[in-house]
C-alpha positions as CSV (number, residue, x, y, z in Angstrom):
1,X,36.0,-58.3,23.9
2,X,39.2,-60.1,25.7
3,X,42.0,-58.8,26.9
4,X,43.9,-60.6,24.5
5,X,41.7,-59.0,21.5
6,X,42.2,-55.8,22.9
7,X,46.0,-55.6,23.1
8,X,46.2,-56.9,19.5
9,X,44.3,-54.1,18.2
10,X,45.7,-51.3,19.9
11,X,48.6,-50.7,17.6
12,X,46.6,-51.6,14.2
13,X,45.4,-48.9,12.4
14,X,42.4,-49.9,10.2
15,X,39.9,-48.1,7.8
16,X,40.3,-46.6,4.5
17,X,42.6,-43.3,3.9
18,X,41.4,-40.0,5.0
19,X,40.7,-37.0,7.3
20,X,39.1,-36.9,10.6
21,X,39.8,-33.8,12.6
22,X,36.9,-31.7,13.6
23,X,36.6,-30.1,10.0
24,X,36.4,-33.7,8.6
25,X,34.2,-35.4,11.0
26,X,31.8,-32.6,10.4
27,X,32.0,-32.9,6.5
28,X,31.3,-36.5,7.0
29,X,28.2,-36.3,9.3
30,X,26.9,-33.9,6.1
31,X,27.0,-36.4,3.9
32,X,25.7,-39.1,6.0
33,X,21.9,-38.7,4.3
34,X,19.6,-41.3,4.5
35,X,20.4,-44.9,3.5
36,X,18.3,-46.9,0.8
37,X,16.5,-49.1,3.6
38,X,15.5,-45.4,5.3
39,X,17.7,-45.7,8.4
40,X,20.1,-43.1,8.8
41,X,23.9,-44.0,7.2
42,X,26.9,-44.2,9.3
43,X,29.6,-41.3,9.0
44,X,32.4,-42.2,6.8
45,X,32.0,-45.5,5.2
46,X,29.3,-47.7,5.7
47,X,30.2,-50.5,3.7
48,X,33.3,-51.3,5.5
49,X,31.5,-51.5,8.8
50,X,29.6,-54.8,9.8
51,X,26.0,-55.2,9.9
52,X,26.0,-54.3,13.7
53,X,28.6,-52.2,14.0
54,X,26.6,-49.7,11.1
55,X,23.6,-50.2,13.6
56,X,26.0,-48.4,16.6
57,X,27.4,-46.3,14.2
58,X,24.1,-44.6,12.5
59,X,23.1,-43.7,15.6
60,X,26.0,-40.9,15.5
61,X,25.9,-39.3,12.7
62,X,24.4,-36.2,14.0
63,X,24.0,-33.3,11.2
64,X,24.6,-30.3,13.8
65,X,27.9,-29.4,15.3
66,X,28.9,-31.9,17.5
67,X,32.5,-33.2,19.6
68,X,34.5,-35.9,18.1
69,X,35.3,-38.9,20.9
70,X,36.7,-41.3,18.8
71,X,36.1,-44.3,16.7
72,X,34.1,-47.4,17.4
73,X,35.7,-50.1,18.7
74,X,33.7,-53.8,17.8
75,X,35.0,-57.9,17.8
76,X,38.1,-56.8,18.6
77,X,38.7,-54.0,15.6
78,X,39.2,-50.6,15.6
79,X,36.5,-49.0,12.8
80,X,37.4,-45.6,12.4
81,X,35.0,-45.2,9.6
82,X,32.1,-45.3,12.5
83,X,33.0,-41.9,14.5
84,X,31.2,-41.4,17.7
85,X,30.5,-38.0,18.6
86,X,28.3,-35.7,20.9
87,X,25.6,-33.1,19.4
88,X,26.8,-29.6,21.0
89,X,23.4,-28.4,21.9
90,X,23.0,-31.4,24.1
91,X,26.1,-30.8,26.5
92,X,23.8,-28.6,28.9
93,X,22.4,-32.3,29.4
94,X,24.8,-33.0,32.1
95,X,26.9,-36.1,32.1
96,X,29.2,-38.6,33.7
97,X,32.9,-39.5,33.1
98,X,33.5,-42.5,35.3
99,X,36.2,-45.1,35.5
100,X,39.0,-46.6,37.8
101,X,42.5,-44.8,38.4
102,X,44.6,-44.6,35.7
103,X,42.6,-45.3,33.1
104,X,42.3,-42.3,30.9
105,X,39.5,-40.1,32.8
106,X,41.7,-36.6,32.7
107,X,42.8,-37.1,29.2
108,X,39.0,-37.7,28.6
109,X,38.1,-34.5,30.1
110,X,40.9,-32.5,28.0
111,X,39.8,-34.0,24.9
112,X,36.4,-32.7,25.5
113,X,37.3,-29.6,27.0
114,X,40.0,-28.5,24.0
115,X,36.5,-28.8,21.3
116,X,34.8,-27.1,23.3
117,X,36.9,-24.3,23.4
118,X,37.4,-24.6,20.1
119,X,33.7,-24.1,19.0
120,X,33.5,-20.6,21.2
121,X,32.5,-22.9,24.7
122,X,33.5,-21.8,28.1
123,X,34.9,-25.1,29.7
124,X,35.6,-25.0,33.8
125,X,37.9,-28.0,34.8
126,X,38.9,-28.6,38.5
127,X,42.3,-29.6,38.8
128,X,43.1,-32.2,41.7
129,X,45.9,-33.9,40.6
130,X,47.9,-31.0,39.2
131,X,48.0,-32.0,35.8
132,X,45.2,-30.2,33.8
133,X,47.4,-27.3,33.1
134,X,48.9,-28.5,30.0
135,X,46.1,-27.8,28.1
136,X,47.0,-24.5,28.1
137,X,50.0,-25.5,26.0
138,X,51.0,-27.6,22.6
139,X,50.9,-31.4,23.0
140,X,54.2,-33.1,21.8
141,X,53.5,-35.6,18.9
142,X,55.1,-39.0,19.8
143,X,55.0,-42.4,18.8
144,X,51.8,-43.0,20.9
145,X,50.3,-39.8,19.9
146,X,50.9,-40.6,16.2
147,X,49.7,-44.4,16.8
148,X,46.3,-43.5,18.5
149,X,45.8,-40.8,15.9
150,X,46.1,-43.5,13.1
151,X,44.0,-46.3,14.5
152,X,40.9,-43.6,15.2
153,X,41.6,-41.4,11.8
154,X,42.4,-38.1,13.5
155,X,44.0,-35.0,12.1
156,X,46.7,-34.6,15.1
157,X,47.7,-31.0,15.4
158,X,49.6,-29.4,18.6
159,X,47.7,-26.9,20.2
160,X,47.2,-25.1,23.7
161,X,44.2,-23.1,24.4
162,X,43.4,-19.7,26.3
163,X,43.4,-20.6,29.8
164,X,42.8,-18.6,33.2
165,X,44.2,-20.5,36.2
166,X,42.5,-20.2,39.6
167,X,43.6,-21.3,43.1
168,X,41.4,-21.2,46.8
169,X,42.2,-19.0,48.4
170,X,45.4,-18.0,46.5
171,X,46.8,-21.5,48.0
172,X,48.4,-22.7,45.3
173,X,49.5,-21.6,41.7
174,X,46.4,-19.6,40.3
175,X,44.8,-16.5,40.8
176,X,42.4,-16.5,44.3
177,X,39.7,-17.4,44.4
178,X,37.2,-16.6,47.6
179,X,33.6,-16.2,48.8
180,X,32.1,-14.2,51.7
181,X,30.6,-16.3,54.4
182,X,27.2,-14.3,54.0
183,X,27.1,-15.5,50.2
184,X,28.7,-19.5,50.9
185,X,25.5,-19.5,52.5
186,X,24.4,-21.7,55.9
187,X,23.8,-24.8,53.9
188,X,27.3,-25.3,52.4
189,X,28.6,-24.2,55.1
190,X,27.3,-26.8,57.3
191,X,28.9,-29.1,55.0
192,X,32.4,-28.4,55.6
193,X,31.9,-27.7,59.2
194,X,30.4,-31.3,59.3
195,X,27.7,-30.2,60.9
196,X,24.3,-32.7,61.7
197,X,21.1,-31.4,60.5
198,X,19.9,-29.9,63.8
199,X,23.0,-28.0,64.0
200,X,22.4,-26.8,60.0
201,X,19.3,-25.8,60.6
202,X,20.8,-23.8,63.6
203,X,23.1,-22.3,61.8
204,X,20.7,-20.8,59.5
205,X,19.1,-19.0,62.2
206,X,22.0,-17.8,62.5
207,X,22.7,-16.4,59.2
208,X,18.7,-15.2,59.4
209,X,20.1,-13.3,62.5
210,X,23.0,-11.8,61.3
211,X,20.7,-10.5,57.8
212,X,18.0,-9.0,59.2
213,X,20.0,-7.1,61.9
214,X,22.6,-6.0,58.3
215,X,25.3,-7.7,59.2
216,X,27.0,-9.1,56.6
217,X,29.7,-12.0,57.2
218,X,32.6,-11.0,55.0
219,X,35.1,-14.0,56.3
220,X,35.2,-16.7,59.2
221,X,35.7,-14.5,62.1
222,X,32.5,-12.8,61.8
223,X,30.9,-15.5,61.7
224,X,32.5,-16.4,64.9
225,X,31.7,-12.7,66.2
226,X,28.3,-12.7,65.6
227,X,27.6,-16.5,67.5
228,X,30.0,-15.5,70.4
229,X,27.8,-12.7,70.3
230,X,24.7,-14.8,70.5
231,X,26.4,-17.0,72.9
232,X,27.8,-14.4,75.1
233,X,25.3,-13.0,79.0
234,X,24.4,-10.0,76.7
235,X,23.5,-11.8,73.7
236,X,20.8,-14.9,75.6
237,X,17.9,-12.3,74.8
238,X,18.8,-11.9,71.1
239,X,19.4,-15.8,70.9
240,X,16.0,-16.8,72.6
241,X,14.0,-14.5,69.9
242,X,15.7,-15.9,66.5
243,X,13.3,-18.9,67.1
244,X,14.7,-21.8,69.2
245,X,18.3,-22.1,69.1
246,X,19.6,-23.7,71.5
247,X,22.8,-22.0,73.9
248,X,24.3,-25.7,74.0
249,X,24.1,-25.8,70.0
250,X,25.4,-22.5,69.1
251,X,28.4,-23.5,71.2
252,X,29.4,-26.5,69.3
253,X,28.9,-24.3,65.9
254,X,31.3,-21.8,67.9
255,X,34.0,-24.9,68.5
256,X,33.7,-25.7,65.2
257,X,34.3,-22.0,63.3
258,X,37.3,-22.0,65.9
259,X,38.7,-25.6,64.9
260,X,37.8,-25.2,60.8
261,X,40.0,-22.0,61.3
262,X,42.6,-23.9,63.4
263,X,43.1,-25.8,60.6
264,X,43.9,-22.7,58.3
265,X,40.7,-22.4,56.4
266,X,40.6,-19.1,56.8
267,X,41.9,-17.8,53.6
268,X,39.1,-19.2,51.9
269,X,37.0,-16.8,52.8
270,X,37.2,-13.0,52.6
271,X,37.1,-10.2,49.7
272,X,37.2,-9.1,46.8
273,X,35.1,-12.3,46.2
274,X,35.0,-14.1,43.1
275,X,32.6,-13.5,40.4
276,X,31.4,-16.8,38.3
277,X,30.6,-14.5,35.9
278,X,34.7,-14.7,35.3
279,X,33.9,-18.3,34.4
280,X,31.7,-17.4,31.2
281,X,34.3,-15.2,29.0
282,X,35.5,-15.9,25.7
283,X,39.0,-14.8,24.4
284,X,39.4,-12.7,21.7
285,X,40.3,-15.0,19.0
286,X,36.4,-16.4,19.8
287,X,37.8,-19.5,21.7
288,X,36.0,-20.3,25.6
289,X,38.3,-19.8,27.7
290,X,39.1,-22.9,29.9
291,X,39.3,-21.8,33.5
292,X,41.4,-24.1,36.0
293,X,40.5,-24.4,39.8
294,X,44.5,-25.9,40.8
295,X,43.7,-27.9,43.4
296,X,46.9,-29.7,44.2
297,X,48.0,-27.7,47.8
298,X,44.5,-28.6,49.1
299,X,44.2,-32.0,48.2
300,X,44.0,-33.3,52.1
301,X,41.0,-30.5,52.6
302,X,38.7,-32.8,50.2
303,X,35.1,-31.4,51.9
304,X,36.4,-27.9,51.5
305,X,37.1,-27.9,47.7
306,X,34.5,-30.1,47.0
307,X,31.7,-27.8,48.8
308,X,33.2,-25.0,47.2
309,X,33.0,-26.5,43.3
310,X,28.8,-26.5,44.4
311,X,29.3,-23.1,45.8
312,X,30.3,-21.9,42.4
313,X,27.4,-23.8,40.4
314,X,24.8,-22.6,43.1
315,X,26.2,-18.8,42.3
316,X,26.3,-19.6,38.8
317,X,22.2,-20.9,39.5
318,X,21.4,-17.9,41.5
319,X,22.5,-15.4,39.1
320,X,22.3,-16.6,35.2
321,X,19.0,-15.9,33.4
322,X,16.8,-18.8,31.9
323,X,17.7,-19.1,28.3
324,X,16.1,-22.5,27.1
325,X,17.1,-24.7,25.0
326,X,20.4,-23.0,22.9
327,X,22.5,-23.9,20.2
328,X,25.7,-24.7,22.4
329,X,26.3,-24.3,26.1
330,X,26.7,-20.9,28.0
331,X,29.4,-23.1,30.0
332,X,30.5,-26.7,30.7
333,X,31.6,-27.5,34.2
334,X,33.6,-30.7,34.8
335,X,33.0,-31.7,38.9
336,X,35.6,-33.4,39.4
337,X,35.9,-36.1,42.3
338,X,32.6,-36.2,42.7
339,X,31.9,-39.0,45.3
340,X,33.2,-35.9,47.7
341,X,30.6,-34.2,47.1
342,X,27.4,-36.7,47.8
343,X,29.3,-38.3,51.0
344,X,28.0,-37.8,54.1
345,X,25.8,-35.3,52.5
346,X,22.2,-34.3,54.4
347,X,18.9,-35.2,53.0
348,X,18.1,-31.5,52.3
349,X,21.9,-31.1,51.0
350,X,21.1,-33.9,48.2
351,X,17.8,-32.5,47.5
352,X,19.6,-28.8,46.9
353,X,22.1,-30.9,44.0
354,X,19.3,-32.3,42.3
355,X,17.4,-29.2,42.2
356,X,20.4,-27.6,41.0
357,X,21.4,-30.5,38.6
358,X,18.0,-29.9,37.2
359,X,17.3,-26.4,36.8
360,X,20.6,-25.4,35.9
361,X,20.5,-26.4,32.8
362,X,18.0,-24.0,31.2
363,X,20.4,-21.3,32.2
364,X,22.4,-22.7,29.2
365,X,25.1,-24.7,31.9
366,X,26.1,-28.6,31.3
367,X,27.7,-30.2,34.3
368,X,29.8,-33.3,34.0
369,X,30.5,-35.1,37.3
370,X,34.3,-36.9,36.8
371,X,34.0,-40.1,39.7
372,X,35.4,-43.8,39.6
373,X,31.6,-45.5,39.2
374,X,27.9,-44.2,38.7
375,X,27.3,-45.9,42.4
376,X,29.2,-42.9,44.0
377,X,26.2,-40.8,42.2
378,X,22.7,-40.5,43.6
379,X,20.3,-42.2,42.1
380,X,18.3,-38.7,41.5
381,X,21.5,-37.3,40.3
382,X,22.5,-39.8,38.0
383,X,19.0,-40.1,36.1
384,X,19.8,-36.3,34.9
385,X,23.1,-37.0,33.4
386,X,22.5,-38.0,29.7
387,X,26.0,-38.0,28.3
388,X,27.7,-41.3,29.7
389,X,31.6,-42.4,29.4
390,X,32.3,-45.0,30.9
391,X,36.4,-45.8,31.2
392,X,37.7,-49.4,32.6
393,X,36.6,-50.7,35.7
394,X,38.0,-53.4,37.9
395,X,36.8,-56.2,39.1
396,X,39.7,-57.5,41.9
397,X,37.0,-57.9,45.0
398,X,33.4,-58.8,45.9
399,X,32.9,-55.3,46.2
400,X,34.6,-54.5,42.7
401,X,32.0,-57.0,41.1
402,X,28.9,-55.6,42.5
403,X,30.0,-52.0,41.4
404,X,30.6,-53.4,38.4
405,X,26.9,-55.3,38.0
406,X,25.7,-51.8,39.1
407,X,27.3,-50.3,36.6
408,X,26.1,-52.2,33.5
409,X,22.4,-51.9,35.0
410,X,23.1,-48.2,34.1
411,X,23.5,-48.6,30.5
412,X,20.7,-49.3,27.7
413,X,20.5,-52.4,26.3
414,X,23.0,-53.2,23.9
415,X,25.0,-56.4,21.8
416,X,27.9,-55.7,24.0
417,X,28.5,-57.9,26.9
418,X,29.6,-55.0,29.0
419,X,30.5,-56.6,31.9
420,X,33.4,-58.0,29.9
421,X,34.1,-55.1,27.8
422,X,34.4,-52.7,30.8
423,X,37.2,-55.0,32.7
424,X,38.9,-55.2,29.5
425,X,39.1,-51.6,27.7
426,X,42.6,-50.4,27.7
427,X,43.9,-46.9,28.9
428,X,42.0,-44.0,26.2
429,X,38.8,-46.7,25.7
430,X,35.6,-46.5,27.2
431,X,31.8,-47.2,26.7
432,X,29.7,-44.2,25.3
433,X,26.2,-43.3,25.1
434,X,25.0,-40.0,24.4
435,X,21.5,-37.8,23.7
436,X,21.2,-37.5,20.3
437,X,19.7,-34.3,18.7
438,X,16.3,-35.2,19.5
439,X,17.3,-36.3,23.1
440,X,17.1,-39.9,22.7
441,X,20.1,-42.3,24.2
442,X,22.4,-43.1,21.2
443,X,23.4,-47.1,20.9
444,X,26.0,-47.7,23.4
445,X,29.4,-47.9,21.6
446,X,32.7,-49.2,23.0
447,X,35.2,-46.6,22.0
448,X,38.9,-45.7,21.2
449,X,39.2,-41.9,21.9
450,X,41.4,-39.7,20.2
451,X,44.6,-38.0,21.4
452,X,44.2,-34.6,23.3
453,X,46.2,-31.8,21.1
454,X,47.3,-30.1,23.9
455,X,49.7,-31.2,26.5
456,X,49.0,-33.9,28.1
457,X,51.0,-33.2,31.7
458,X,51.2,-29.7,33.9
459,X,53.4,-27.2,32.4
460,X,56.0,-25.5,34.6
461,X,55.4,-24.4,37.6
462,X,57.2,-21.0,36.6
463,X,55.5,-20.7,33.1
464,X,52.3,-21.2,35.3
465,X,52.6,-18.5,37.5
466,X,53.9,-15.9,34.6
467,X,50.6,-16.8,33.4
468,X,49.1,-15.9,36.4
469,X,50.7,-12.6,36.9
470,X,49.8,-11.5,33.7
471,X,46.0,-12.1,33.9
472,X,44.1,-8.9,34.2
473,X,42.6,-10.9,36.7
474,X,45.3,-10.8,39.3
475,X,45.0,-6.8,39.8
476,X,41.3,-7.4,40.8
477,X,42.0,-10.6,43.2
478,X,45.1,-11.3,44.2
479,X,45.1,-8.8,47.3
480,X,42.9,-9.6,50.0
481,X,40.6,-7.2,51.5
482,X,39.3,-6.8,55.3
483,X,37.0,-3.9,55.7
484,X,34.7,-3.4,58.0
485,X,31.9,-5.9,58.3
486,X,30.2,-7.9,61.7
487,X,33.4,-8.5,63.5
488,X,34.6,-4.8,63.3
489,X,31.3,-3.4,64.0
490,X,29.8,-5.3,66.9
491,X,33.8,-4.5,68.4
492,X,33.1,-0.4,67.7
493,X,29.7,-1.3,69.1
494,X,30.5,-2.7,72.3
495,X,33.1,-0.1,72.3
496,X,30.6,2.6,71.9
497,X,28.4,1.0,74.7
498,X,31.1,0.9,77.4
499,X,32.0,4.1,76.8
500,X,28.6,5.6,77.7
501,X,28.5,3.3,80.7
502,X,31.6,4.7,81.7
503,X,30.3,8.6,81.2
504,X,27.7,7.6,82.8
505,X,29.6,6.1,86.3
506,X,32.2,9.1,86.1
507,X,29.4,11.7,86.1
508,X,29.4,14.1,89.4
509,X,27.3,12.4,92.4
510,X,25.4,15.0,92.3
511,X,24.4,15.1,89.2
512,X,23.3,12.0,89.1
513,X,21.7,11.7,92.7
514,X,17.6,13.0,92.6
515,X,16.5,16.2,95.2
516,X,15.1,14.8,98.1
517,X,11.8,15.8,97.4
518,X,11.5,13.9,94.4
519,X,12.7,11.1,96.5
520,X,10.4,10.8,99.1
521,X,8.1,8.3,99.1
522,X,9.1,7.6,95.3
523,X,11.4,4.4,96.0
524,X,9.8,2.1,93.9
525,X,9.5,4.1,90.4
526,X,13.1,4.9,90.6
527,X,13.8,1.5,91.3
528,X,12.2,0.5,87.7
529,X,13.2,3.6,86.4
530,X,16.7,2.6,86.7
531,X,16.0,-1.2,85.3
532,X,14.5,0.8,82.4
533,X,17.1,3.6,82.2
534,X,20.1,0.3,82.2
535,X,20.2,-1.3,78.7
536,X,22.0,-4.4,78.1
537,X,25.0,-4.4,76.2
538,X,23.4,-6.0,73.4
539,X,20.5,-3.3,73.8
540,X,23.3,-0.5,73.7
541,X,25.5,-2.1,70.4
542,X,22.1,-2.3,68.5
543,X,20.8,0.9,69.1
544,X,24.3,2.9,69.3
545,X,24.9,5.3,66.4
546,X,27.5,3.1,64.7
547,X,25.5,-0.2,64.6
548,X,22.9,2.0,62.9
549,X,25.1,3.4,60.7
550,X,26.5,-0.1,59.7
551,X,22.5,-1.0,59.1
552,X,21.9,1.7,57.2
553,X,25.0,0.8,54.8
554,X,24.4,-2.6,54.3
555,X,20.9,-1.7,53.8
556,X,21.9,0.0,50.5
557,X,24.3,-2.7,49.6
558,X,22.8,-5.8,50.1
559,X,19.2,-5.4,51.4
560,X,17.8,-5.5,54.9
561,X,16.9,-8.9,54.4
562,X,19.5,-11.1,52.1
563,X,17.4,-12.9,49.1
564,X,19.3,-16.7,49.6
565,X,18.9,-19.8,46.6
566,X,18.2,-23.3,47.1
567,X,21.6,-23.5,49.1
568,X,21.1,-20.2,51.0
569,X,23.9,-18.9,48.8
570,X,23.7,-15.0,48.6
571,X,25.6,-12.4,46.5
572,X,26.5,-8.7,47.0
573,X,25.2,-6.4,44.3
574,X,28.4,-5.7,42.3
């Protein structure tokens, strides 16, 4: 398809009259039965579509309940008589929303997002750009609205949908949201400290540490507590006996805590923490509610909201039961800026995704990653993702040309020749395949997509954070908490310990001095009766009465030992 074939089509509505909203796509893909030569009929029409295009086309009439995309674009027409859609028990396949800037990804991911709601679907979308919010709101018919609408046989109605609105860390319009250190676990951690793999794996002897001995890492500095700690004259002993971690490496695990909070991470993590279980509610009206991560005030911390996106899914992971194969999704999670994710990312950190990618979904949870090509997806990634749509790419530099090649390798076979379809689709136009009901690929299908019914730009600022504030939500999150935890304790600790040592130096000499005949001729036993009567002060913080105490709390809350995932995430009993 040219570009010249594409521009002339994209204000010509085509097709026979009719309805083709969600009620009417459905009613079609009932009637589309069997056709005389046994394969299965196209929805709407079938004798207005062309031999091949009835080919693409049969392979989407799905009988189940399934999202409407569009209609199928071939030689330069608009068919909207061959609807392509996706089967809704098949969206815990995972998929991938690719496609260069600008053309038409986020609209993509509302037009998903808005059915999905609408069939009783939680939908999580991360805002980056700030303009996800409108979905919350009515979309404004226009000329464009009313064009697209007519060319792909869609019912237009205005509608918003029930919405919670989340920022990290309370940075940003949204309600907080934040994780304990102890449950972010050693492995995402190391992420957005940037950390190599020797200093990872260091780190998680850390966290090992700081379990055993019950102390749990509510936010950043205790964290740095417990490795100063470590680090510290006192703390060498404790250090050589959690298994091989080297002074020199703790330390630059200590610089980096102090520069990551430098930075004014800090809020990120602390209490109350968030519960993902938030993420899985359904309004009252039986609509999923579509929760939005606002992302816009920490665009520049890419590493950190990207690590934190797979913090949720790995919570989600560690805590949903294994449900099978269901009729539609517990929750679909759009990942948005993906490539963030998988750059620079460990061996074991990739490893951790896939295992996720692939186990997640018997828990009932489809993932979508949102990125600009599949190339920025790992190979062991991208073999997982079975729902593929695939907006414009561009093909300006040598570099531009191989992604695209790479890109077509991607795809099933097909008439298409996609390397010119992809440079030429226009903005709301993309390539689709799907898993059909019996999880086979459905024929690749170039597509015009319909019109999002809500709005299609962020609302205001103010009407956002009214929204906010009246969320029962905001009682239980927006105030942060710092009680007690590793950095308080080891303080009273060491506290504790230097007061006994002071007791003991302002005791009377002679109380403390021996008679002289237990003295004589006795110089060596009170020699190492005094090495063994002079604990260290990590000896004295351990063993003093509030360290125990602390142990013996945390020992009711979270376990001596902490249980950790694939990502050493961990979660407090609630």
């Amino acid at each position: 398809m040219t570009d010249s074939e594409t521009r002339s089509t994209r204000t010509s509505g085509a097709g026979t009259a009719g309805t083709a909203g969600t009620a009417g796509s459905a009613g079609s893909a009932e009637t589309a039965g069997t056709g005389t030569s046994g394969a299965p009929a196209a929805p709407g029409d079938a004798s207005a579509l062309p031999p091949q295009a009835l080919e693409i086309a049969s392979g989407y009439g799905f009988p189940g309940a399934a999202l409407d995309l569009g209609a199928l674009l071939w030689d330069g027409r608009c068919l909207p008589d061959a609807q392509i859609r996706i089967p809704l028990g098949m969206l815990n396949r995972h998929g991938l929303v690719a496609g260069a800037t600008g053309t038409g990804k986020t609209k993509t991911l509302q037009l998903i997002a808005e059915q999905l709601s609408a069939q009783g679907v939680p939908v999580f979308l991360a805002d980056v750009k700030g303009d996800v919010s409108g979905i919350s709101a009515p979309g404004q018919e226009n000329d464009k609205v009313r064009t697209r609408a007519s060319e792909v046989r869609q019912e237009w109605r205005p509608a918003g949908y029930p919405c919670e609105f989340y920022a990290l860390g309370g940075m940003g319009h949204g309600i907080p949201v934040r994780a304990t250190v102890t449950s972010f676990g050693p492995v995402l951690l190391s992420k957005v400290l940037r950390l190599n793999q020797t200093q990872e794996q260091s780190l998680g002897l850390i966290f090992h540490y700081a379990d055993q001995k019950g102390l749990e890492l509510v936010d950043l500095k205790d964290l740095r507590a417990v490795v100063t700690f470590l680090t510290s004259d006192e703390g060498k002993p404790e250090l050589k006996g959690i298994g091989g971690l080297s002074t020199a490496t703790a330390g630059v695990i200590l610089r980096s805590l102090t520069a990551f909070e430098a930075q004014g991470m800090s809020p990120f993590f602390g209490e109350p923490e968030f519960d993902t279980n938030e993420l899985l509610t359904v309004a009252a009206d039986g609509r999923g509610t579509v929760s939005v991560l606002e992302l816009p005030a920490v665009q520049d911390k890419p590493q950190l909201f990207s690590t934190f996106l797979m913090w949720l899914l790995a919570d989600l992971f560690h805590d949903l039961p294994e449900v099978g194969d269901v009729d539609k999704p517990k929750l679909v999670f759009f990942f948005d800026e993906a490539h963030l994710l998988f750059s620079d990312a460990s061996r074991a950190f990739l490893d951790s995704i896939t295992q996720t990618v692939r186990l997640i979904r018997s828990k009932g949870v489809g993932i979508f990653f949102v990125t600009q090509t599949p190339k920025d997806v790992p190979g062991d990634v991208l073999a997982q993702l079975g729902n593929r749509v695939q907006h414009a790419l561009r093909a300006f530099t040598p570099d531009d040309q191989k992604a695209l090649k790479a890109t077509v390798k991607t795809f099933p076979d097909s008439p298409y020749d996609l390397e010119e379809v992809l440079t030429a689709l226009g903005t709301g136009e993309a390539v689709v395949t799907v898993l059909s009901e019996k999880g086979a690929p459905t024929p690749v299908a170039a597509t015009r997509l319909r019109a999002p019914e809500s709005l299609m730009g962020p609302v205001d600022p103010a009407v956002l954070d009214r929204a906010v504030e009246q969320s029962p939500l905001h009682a239980r999150y927006a105030l942060a908490v710092d009680r007690d935890s590793a950095y308080e304790k080891l303080r009273a600790g060491e506290a504790e310990a230097s007061a006994q040592a002071a007791e003991r130096t302002a005791r009377p000499a002679d109380a403390q001095a021996e008679p002289d005949l237990r003295t004589q001729g006795a110089g060596a036993g009170r020699a190492a009766r005094k090495t063994e009567q002079a604990p260290s002060v990590v000896q004295q913080v351990v063993s003093s009465g509030v360290f125990k105490s602390l142990a013996r709390s945390l020992g009711t809350q979270i376990g001596r030992e902490i249980t950790r995932s694939v990502f050493g995430t961990a979660r407090r009993r609630r």
